[in-house]
Structures are given as structure tokens and as C-alpha cells.
C-alpha positions, 0 to 999 in steps of 0.5 A: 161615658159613651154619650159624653161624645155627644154633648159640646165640650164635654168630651174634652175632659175625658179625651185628652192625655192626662185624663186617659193616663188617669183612666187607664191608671185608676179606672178599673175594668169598668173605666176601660172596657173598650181599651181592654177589648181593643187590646184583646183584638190587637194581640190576635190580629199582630200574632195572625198577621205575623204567623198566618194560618199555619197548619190551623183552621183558619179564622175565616173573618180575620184572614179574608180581611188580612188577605183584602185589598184597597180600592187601588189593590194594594194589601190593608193595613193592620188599622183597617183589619182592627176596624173590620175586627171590632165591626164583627165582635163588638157589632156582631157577637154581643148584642146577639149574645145578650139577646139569646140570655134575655129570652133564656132569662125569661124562658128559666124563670117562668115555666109555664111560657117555657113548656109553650114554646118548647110544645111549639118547637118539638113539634115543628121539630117533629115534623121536620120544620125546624129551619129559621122560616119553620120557627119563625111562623111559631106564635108562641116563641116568636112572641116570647123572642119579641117581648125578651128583647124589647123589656132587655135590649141589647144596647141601652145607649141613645144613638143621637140623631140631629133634628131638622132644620124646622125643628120637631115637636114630640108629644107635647116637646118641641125640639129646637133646629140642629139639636142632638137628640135621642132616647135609650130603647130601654126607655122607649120600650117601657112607656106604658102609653104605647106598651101598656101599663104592663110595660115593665113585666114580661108578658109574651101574649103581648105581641100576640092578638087578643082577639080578631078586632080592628082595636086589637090589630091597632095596638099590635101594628102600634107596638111593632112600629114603637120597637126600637130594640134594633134602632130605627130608621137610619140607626138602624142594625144593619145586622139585625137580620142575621141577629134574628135568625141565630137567636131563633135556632139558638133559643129553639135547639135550646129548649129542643135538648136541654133542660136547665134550671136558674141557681138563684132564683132570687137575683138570677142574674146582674145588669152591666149597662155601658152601651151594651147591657151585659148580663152577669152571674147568670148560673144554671144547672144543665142537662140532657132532656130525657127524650135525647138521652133515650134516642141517643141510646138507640 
């Protein structure tokens, strides 16, 4: 459906009045996903902009934008905290969101890689390295991080680029001037001609050098500059920055205090792809590491 806006007249068959009153009618969740959160965010911003703060913590995003002025000083309007609102939570919250559960996905259901990272991350822990520029030095969970993220990429959605006026030729593909075009990192991030045959496993090693070779140094440099888990170029995530930082600690103080275990094994979790790539029904069993539970006792 999202990429529907991209293809000529297409768009006029689902964005007209009797085909939005059939959506919303018929549709179900998965019809009127974004209608659902739009209307999720308007009920908080008309019910803070009517009470304010009051004697409540506040929202510190929602009231800096509620408080914010236009270019010329006069207040925003309720559209433009609507916009800034859905940049954060759609922009913000769940790409990073579904890139946490990818690594802890992982991570649950292959043991071996889990007691790795989590010998990496008690030691730099251990040795009171624990910031974002202490756990990004680690090999393993950096690696693990990386390769969680490529195989499950927040946003599955090609975001379309126009192609120059000479055209471009792709591989053996040449592409006509002024054409909308673009690829899913889903499917970027599988081909196994840049990737490996291995591409649709989940093998961390594989962002790690083999050895010290200039062979091996050109397949990482080659992977590294193909990931377009984040988007490329001028699609790329202006958060992308931030989004690291926080699934590193989050991951890291994970494995740090907690032990868990996937429910079911068999079908750990379900995907829901439309233009995130949700993860759902992903259950674990939960509980303290024993190494928390006897410090918390002296």
C-alpha cells in the first residue's frame, strides 16, 4: 500500500473519498494502521493543549513543541505539533524498537553467540566501560548488533529515488532517465553476490575478519558500504545515530541483568511487514541473573 503513492495513477484508487470511507469501513487493522495511530496521537495532543501540563511530569517532546513558535513568533498550530509528533514516535520509537527485538531474537535462540556477547559486555562492565563508546569497541556484540539488523531491517518499504537524466545502468539493468526506483533492504541485504551464500542465515562472524588478508578486508569493506539497513545516501536515517546508541545500551544491559528464554521455539515470533516490519507474539520467560540477585542482597 505505501508504495502505491509511487506508481502513476495508482494512488487514485485508494485516495479518494469512497475508497477511504470503504477502508475505514471494511478494512480492518491492517487496512488502517497509520488512521489508528493518527488518531491515537490527536486525542494526547488536543487533551495536553487543552489541560497543559498541570501538576504532572511533562511530556518533555510534545509540550517543547506545543510551546514553539513560527519563524515570524506566533504559537504553532495543532497540525504542525501533529507532524513533529509522528516524526518522534513513528520515525523515532519503532524502527529502533524493532531493531532491539531483532538482535534479542537472535541472541534467545542461539546460545552459544548470547554467552559471547554477554562475556564481552560483563567484562567491559566489570571494568567500568560500559558507556555507548565502551560497547561499541566490542567485536562480538557489535557484530551481532550488525548482522541482526541487516537479516531484519526496521523498514522493509523501497524508498524511491528518481534516476538521472542520462539514466543508469545497475548490473546488467540499465534504467531509463527520470524513473522511479528503488529496492527493499530486505532484498538488498540477502543477495548472496554481496553477502555470501550464507545471506539468509544469521551468522554475526560475518562482519568480523577472518583473517588479516587484503581479500578479507575487501569483503568487509564491500559488505559495510552494501548495508542499507539505515537507507543510503540522501534516504538516509537522520536518526540512525541515536538508534545505535540506544539499541547498544538496551541490548548490553539486557544480557548484563537478565536471563530470558523464547516460549516457543518453534515459531518465536510473527513478522508484520507495511513499512515497518513489526515483530509479534514474540513471549519470553524472564528473570534475574544470579549474579544480580546476590549483589542486590549485600
Amino acid at each position: 500500500m505505501a508504495n502505491m503513492g509511487h506508481m502513476p495513477w495508482k494512488m487514485f484508487w485508494f485516495n479518494n473519498p469512497v475508497a477511504r470511507y470503504l477502508t475505514r469501513t471494511f478494512g480492518g487493522e491492517r487496512m488502517n494502521t497509520f488512521e489508528t495511530f493518527l488518531d491515537w496521537l490527536e486525542k494526547r495532543v488536543d487533551q495536553r493543549m487543552r489541560e497543559g501540563p498541570g501538576d504532572r511530569r511533562p511530556d518533555m517532546l510534545l509540550q517543547y513543541f506545543i510551546n514553539g513558535k513560527t519563524p515570524g513568533g506566533s504559537a504553532v498550530s495543532k497540525a504542525e505539533v501533529m507532524i513533529e509528533g509522528v516524526n518522534i514516535l513513528g520515525a523515532g520509537a519503532d524502527p529502533t524498537a524493532v531493531a532491539i527485538l531483532a538482535v534479542l531474537g537472535q541472541l534467545l535462540l542461539n546460545d552459544e553467540a548470547l554467552q559471547k556477547v554477554r562475556a564481552e559486555v560483563d567484562a567491559a562492565h566489570a571494568a567500568g566501560q560500559a558507556s555507548f563508546r565502551g560497547l561499541e569497541k566490542l567485536p562480538y556484540l557489535t557484530a551481532a548488533i550488525r548482522e541482526s539488523m541487516w537479516l531484519h531491517p526496521s523498514i522493509t518499504y523501497q524508498l524511491p529515488r528518481i534516476s538521472p537524466a542520462e539514466g543508469v545502468q545497475i548490473a546488467q539493468y540499465h534504467i531509463p532517465s527520470t524513473v522511479s526506483c528503488g529496492i527493499s533492504p530486505a532484498a538488498m541485504n540477502l543477495t548472496g553476490e554481496l553477502f555470501g551464500n550464507d545471506a539468509d542465515r544469521w551468522v554475526p562472524e560475518r562482519w568480523m575478519p577472518a583473517d588479516d588478508s587484503a581479500e578479507e578486508g575487501k569483503r568487509l569493506r564491500v559488505i559495510e558500504q552494501n548495508l542499507t539497513t539505515s537507507g543510503m545516501g540522501s534516504r538516509s536515517c537522520v536518526g540512525r545515530n541515536l538508534a545505535i546508541v540506544e539499541v547498544y545500551k538496551y541490548i548490553a544491559s539486557f544480557v548484563l541483568n537478565f536471563d530470558a528464554e523464547v516460549v516457543n521455539q518453534k515459531q518465536p515470533w510473527t513478522t508484520k511487514s507495511q513499512w515497518f516490519s513489526f515483530q509479534r507474539d514474540f513471549w519470553v520467560r524472564l528473570s534475574l541473573r544470579e549474579s544480580v540477585k546476590r549483589s542486590s542482597l549485600k
